[in-house]
N, C-alpha and C positions, 0 to 999 in steps of 0.2 A: 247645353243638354236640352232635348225636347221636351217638352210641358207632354205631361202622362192624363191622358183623358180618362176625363173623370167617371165610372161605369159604376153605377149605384141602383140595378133594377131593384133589386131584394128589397132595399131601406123604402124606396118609392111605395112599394105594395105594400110593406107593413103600415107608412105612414096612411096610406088611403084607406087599407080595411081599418085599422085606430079612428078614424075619423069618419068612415061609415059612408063614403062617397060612393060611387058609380065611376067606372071608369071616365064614363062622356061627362059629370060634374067635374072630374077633376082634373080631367084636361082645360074644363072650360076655367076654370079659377087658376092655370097658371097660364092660360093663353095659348095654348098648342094645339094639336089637333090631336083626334081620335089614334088617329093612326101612330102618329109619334110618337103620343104616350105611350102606346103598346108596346112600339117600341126603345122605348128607351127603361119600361119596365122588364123586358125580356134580354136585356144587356145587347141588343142588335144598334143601337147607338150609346153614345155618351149622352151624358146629362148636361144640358148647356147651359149658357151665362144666363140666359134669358129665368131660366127655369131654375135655376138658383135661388134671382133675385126675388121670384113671385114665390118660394118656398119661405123665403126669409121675412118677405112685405106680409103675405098671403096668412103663414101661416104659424111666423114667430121662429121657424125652425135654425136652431144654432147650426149653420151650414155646416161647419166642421165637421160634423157626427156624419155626412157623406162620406165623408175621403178616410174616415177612422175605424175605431173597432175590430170586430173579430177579424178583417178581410185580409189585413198584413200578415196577420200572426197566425192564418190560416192557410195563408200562402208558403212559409214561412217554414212553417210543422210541415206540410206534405212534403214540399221540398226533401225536410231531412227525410222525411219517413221512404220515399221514392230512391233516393240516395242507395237504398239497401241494393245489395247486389242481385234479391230476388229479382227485382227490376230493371233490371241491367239491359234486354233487350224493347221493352216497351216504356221508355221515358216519355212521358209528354210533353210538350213546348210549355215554357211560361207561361204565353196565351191563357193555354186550356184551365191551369191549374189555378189564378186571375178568375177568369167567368165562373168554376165550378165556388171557389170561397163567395163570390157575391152573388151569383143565381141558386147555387145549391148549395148554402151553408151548413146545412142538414146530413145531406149528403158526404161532404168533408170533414164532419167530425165521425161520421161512421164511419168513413173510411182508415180514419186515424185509430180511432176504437179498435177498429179488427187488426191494423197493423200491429198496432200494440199489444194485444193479444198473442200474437202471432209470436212477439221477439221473446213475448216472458214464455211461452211453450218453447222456444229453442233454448235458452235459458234454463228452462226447469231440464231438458234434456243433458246440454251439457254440465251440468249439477247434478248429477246422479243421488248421490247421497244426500242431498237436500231433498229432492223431490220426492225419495222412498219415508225423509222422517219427518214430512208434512203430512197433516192429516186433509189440509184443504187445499184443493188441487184444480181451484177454478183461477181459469185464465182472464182475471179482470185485474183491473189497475190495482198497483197498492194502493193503501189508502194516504200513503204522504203526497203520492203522485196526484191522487183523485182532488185530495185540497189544494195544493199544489196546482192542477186545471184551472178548479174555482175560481181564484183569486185572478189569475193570466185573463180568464176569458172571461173577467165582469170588468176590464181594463184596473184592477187596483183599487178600486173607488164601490164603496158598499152606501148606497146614499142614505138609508134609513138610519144605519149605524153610524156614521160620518154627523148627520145632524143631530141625532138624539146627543152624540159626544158632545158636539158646539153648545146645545142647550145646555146640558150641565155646567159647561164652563163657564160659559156668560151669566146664567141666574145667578153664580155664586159671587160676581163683581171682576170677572177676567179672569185669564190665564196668571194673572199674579198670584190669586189665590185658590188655586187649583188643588194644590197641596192638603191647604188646610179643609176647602170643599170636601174631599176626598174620606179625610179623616171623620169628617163631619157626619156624612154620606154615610160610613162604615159605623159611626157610633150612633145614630139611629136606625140602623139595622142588626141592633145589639150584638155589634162586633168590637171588641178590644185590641187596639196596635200595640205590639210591644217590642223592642226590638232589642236584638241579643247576639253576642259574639262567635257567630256563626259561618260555614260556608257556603249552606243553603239560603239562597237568594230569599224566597219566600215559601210560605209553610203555614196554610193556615186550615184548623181541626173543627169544624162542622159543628161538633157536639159540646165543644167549651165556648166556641164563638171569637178564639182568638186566631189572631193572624201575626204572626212572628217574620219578621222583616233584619234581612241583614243588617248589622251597622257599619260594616266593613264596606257594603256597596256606596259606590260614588250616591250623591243628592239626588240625581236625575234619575238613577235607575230605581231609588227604592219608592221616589215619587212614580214612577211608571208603574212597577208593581202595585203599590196601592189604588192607581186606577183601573188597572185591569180586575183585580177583585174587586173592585166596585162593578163593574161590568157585570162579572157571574153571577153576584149578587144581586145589584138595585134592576140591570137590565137581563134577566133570563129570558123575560116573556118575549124581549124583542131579538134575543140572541138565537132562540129558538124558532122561530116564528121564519125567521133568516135562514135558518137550517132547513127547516121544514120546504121552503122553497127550493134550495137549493137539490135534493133527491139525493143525497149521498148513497151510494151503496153497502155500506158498512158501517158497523157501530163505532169503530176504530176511527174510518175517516170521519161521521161526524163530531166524534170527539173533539178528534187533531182541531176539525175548523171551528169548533166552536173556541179553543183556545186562540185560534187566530183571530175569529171577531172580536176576543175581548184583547185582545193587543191591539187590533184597530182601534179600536174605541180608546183604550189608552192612549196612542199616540196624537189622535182627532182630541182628544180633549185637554191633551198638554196643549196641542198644536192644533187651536181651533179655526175650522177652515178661515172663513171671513178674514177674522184678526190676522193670521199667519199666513195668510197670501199679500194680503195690503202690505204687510212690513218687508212678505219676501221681496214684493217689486220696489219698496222703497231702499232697500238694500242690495237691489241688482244681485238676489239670490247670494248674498255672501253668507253661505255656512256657518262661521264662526260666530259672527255676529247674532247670527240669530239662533244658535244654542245660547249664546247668552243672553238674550231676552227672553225666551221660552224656559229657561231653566231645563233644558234636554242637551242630547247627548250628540255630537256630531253625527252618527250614524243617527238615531232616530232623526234628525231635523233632517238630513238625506233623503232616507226611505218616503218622509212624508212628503218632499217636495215632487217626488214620483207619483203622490198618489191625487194630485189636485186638477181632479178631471171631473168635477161638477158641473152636469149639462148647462149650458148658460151663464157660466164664469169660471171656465177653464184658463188654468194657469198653463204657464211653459210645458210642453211632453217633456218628462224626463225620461230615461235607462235610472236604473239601482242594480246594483248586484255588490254582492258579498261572497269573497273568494277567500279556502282559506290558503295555508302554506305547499298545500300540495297542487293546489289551484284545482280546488272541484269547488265548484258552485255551492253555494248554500242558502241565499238568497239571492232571488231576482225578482226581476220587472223592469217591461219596457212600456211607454206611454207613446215610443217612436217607434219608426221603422224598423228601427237594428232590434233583433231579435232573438233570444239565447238559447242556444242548444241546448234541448230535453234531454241529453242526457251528456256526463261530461265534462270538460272544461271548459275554461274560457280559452280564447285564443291567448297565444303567448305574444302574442304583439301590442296586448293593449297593457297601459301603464300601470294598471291597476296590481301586477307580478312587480314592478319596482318599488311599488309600498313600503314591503318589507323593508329592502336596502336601506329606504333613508326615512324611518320611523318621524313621526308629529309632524312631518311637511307635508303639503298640499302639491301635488304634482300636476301640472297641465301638460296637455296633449292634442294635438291636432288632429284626425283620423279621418280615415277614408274607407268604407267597407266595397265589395265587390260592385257593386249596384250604382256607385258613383256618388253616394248621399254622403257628405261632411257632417262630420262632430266636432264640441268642443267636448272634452274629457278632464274630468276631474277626478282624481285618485289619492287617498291617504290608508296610512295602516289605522286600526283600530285594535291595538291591542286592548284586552279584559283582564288586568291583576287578580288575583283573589283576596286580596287585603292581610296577606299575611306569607311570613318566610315559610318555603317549603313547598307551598302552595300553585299548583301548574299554570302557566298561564296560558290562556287562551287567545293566538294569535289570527287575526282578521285582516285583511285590506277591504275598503270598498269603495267605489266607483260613481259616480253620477257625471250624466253626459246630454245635451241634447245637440241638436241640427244647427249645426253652423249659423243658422237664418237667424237665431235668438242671440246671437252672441251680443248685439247688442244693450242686452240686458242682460246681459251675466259679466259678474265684475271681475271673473277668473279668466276673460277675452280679453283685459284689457293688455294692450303692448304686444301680443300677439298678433304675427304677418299673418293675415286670413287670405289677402289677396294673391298668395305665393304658391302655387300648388306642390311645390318640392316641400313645403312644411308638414303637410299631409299627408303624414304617416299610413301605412295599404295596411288595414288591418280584415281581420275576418268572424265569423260565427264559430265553426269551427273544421279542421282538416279534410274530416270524412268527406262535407258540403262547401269546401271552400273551391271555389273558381280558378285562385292566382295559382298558374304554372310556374311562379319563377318564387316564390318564398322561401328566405332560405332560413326559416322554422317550422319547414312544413313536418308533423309527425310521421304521417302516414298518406300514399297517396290518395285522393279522391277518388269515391266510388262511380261518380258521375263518367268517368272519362277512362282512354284508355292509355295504355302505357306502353313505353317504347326503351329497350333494355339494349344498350349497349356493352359488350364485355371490356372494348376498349377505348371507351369513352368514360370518364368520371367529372362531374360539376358539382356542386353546392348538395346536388340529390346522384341520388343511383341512376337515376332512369330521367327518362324525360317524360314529358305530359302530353298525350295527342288531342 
């Protein structure tokens, strides 16, 4: 496969206004000419080895942060959003859709904005009786969706919140004693823990100062509850402060996120970066193991291995996602390429639907998405008991995957044929935006392409794919 040149005008310009250069200083500091850098900031060339090297000598810059960020998942989203049949005679080439997420990222999320707009007004039409017994009738994001952005397009990774977590961990003597830190934390902020035979997870009343904690929840969960209301509590100033940046358009979605930075901050403080990255690479990312030294829960040690993208000590890109039994999404995030339909399911091809079948095992999977880029895939159920008979349980699978390329350090590669490409399962985003003509899981045919109906012809599909 051909090496994808690397077009990074946008980051170039940010970097040089940040740094308060001239264009002709800052060609001159990485060796190039005038001309060159214009063009290599206006995406009319690639960014070369040369100009790499003197970004990284020059000027510390963790190269990475070129070839990353919004610009996949930018690509990624219009795709689906273009997908719609509005669009059906005016698609643009890849190309275009590539320069516009890196020279006009601005531009790209506008565009997504209106699009989305646009489906929730068809939406509210074909809902009649919802839309007459709404009193608010403005076409912007929900707000699960708006925090839901947030999170996707700051890559998973909130650095202020991330650190402030690490500090608390480490002043109180490690992740070992997180626990008691916690408690500690909450009884000098004249908070009382108590915990009682209950189904509500946590439950804590402003006015008495007590926080009632299941005891029915596993160790790990009610330790994570107790950090997160250390969160609302000890860190408001900096949870808002996060928010405030952020511009939410609604009181609802600043809510939602503000419960989301304090479950960050939870999980950053069980699992503090530093400490929990050294052990993950000394464990070749083995899950289990390292729930059991963090005292967390298989899915939270997951989620966080997805979110260890600290500029300058980036861990492996992960994928997360959490599917439940009907397979709609409930959690995600990608650190990679592979990228999850906004709205929807997961693909039925990927392993993470065979969870269910065979409960507490670890499932590997080999994959291959449209685009040609290799995964390793790691999938198990996470079912959630309620601690008592009678009691519903709440049934999850979830998923963590990255890029073939890591498999080396991931110990769930090992004795897997990598070198085999028949091992490599064709998997996809999902049906609407998927490529493969010949799937024979496909739901619905692709909106991208056109269709060819024989009456007396039948294969795997009704029709064929032109």
């Amino acid at each position: 496969m051909a090496t994808q040149k690397l077009y990074a005008g946008a980051k170039l310009r940010e970097l040089r206004t940040r740094l308060g250069h001239t264009q002709k200083d800052f060609a001159a500091k990485l060796g190039v000419s005038l001309p060159y850098l214009n063009q290599m900031e206006n995406n009319n060339r690639p960014v070369s080895t040369t100009v790499v090297l003197a970004l990284a000598q020059e000027f510390g810059l963790d190269v990475t942060e070129l070839s990353t960020g919004d610009s996949e998942r930018l690509v990624s989203d219009m795709r689906e959003a273009l997908a719609d049949p509005l669009f059906a005679d005016a698609l643009p080439p890849l190309a275009d859709l590539r320069l516009a997420a890196s020279n006009a990222p601005a531009f790209a999320h506008a565009f997504l904005e209106l699009h989305r707009s646009y489906r929730q007004m068809q939406e509210r039409l074909a809902s009649l009786d919802e839309a007459l017994g709404r009193e608010d009738g403005r076409t912007t994001p929900s707000p699960w969706e708006e925090v839901r952005d947030f999170f996707h397009y700051c890559d998973n990774y909130v650095d202020a919140v991330d650190r402030a977590a690490e500090h608390f961990a480490t002043k109180e003597g490690g992740h070992r004693n997180v626990r008691v830190a916690a408690v500690s934390a909450l009884g000098n902020a004249d908070v009382t823990v108590v915990f009682a035979d209950t189904d509500k997870l946590r439950s804590y009343d402003p006015d008495t100062g007590i926080l009632t904690l299941s005891r029915r929840a596993p160790p790990e969960s009610q330790t994570f509850q107790l950090l997160l209301q250390v969160a609302l509590i000890k860190q408001e100033a900096l949870l808002d402060a996060t928010l405030d940046f952020a511009r939410f358009q609604s009181a609802e979605a600043r809510a939602i996120a503000k419960i989301g930075l304090a479950n960050y901050f939870a999980g950053a403080a069980l699992m503090p970066y530093t400490t929990f990255q050294a052990e993950a690479r000394a464990c070749r990312h083995d899950v289990e193991a390292l729930a059991g030294q963090f005292g967390a829960s298989i899915e939270q040690v997951a989620h966080r291995l997805s979110t260890l993208q600290r500029p300058g000590a980036k861990g492996i890109p992960f994928f997360f996602v959490r599917v439940d039994q009907a397979g709609t999404i409930t959690k995600r995030h990608s650190a990679t390429r592979l990228q999850f339909a906004r709205f929807g399911g997961a693909c039925p091809l990927w392993n993470v639907h065979r969870a269910f079948e065979l409960p507490s095992q670890f499932l590997r999977q080999l994959a291959e998405t449209p685009d040609g880029v290799r995964y390793v895939n790691l999938a198990r159920d996470v079912s959630k008991p309620a601690g008592r008979f009678g009691a519903p349980v709440r049934r999850y699978a979830i998923a963590l995957g990255c890029e073939v390329r890591h498999a080396k350090d991931l110990v769930y590669a090992d004795g897997l044929d990598l070198s085999r490409d028949g091992a490599f399962e064709p998997i996809g985003i999902s049906c609407r935006i998927c490529e493969r003509a010949n799937c024979h899981q496909r739901a619905v045919p692709p909106l991208e392409r056109t269709l060819q109906v024989d009456p007396n012809q039948r294969d795997v599909l009704p029709y064929q794919i032109g």
